[in-house]
N, C-alpha and C positions, 0 to 999 in steps of 0.2 A: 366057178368064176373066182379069180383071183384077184388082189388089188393092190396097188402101190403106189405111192406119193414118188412125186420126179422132179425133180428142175428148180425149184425152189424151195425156203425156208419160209416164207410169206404164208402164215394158214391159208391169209382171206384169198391168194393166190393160187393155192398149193392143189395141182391137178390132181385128177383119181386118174388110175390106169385098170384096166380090166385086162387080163390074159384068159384067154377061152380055148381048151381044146376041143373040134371040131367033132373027133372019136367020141369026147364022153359028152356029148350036147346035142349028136345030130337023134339021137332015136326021141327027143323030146319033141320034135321037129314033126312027128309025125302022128300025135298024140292028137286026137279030135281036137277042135277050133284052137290048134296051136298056130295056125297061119292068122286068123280074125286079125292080130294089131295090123297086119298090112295095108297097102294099098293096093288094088286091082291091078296097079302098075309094077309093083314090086313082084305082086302073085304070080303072073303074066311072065315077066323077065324069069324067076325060079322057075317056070316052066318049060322055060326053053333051053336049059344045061342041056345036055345029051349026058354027060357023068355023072352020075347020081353025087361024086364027091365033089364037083364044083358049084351043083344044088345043095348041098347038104352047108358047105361052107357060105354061101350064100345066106340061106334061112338061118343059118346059126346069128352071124355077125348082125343082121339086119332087124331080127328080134331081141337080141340082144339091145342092140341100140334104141331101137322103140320103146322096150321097158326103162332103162336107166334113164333116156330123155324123160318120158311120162312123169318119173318118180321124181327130176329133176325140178320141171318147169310144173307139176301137181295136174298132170292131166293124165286121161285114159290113154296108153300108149297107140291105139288106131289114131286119137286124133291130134297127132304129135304134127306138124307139118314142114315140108323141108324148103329152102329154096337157096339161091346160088347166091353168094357174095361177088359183088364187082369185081372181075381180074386188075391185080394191079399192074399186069404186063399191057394190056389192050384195054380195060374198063368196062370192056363187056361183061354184061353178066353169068359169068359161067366159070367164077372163081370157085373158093372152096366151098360145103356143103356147107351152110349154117339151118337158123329156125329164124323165123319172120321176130325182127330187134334184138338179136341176139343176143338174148337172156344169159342163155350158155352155149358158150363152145363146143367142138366138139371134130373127134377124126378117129377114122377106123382104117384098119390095115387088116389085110390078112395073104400066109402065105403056108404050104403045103397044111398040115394039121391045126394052126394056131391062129386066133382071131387076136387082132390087138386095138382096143376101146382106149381112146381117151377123151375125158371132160375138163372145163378148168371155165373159172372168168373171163378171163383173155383167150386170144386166139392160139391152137392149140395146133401143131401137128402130131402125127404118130407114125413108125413104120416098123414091122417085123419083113427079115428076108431067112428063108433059109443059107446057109453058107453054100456059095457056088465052086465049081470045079476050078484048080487053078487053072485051066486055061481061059474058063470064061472070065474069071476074074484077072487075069493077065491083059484079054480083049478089052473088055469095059473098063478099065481103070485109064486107060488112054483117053475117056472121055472126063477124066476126073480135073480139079483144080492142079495146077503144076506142081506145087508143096504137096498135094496129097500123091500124086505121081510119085514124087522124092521118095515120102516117108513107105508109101507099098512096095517100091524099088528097091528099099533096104531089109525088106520079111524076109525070110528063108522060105521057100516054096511049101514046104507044111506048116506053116503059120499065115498065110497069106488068103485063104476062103475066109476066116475066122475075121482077117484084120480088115480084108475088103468089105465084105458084108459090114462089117462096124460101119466103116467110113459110109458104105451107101445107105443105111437107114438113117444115117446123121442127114445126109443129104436130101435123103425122100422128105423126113417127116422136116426138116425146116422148110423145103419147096412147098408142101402141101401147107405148115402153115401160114408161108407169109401169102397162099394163094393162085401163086405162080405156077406152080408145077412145074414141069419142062418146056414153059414158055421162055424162062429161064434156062440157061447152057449152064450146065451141070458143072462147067469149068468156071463159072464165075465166082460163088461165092467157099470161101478155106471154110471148109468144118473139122476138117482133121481124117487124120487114120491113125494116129497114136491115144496111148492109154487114155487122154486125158480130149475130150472136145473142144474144138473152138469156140469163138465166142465171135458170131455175126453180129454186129452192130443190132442193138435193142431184141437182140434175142438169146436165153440160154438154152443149152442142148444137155442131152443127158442120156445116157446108155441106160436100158431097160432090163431086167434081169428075162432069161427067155429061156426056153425049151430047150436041152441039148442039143447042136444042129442049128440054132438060128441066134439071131442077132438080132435088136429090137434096140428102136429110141424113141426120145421124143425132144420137140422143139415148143418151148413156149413163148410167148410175146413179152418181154418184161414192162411195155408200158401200152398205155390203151390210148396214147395221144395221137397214134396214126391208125389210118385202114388197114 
């Protein structure tokens, strides 16, 4: 497991990020009472991949999480427990993941080999993508903000999986932290697809160092005075 501070200068603020690869974590996965921190619901859900690699990626990130929560909030990692944050699109409960008063933060991503952990005081997002084909990333950037449209319009077509994926973990992990997800249109809020991220009112973004092949970021909350 690897680790990195992002998005801030603030210690008492200053998030952890974990990078996990999935290859060198999944055979611990299989080690007698390596599943125990779970829940019967978690266990259940890993049981029903049919890919061993979408089970393996699963029990990696999901253990992973229960221990660092556990060590976080000083409890046994089984008895971590999770529940939904209010959507700020609808209010219903079925925003982002939190812990019952949310002590700490917290967002997980993951995509082909790589698990991406982050923790912080404030509300947190995180997103790792592999770099997509330039045509996919020709398709889906249509759904981007219109500056972000501009700035991938002007990539030279080998530069362009690299620079989209940037732009869309920017956009994942600020949706996942302000809670919205794609309850929110993707073309709403500017994050960027140049060197340098946006800056979405009361939150900063930050590019994540990643795997050869992928692109990772993260979004945090710069202040705690809103949901």
């Amino acid at each position: 497991m690897t680790s990195a501070a992002a998005g801030t200068t603030d210690p008492a603020r200053a998030p952890v990020v974990h990078v996990l690869r999935v290859s060198e974590r999944a055979a611990e996965t299989r080690e007698a009472g390596a599943l125990a921190p779970l829940s019967d619901e978690e266990r259940d859900r890993a049981a029903r991949f049919v890919r061993p690699v979408d089970r393996d990626r699963y029990l990696v990130a999901h253990l992973a999480l229960r221990r660092e929560l556990g060590a976080l909030l000083g409890l046994d990692p089984a008895r971590v427990r999770f529940t939904r944050a209010d959507c700020p699109v609808c209010g219903e409960p079925h925003g982002r993941p939190s812990v019952p008063g949310d002590p700490v933060h917290f967002s997980l991503s993951h995509a082909g080999d790589v698990v991406l952990l982050g923790f912080a005081a404030v509300p947190i997002g995180v997103d790792v993508e592999r770099h997509p084909s330039v045509t996919t990333a020709t398709e889906t950037a249509r759904a981007l903000h219109p500056r972000e449209r501009e700035e991938l319009a002007a990539v030279p077509p080998d530069g362009l999986p690299a620079a989209f994926a940037r732009c869309w973990t920017r956009k994942e992990a600020y949706l996942k932290g302000t809670g919205a997800g794609f309850g929110e249109d993707p073309a709403v809020t500017y994050v960027g697809a140049l060197d340098r991220p946006g800056r979405p009112p009361g939150w900063r973004l930050a590019d994540l160092a990643a795997p050869p092949g992928y692109a990772a970021a993260s979004a945090l909350r710069e202040s705690d005075t809103n949901g």
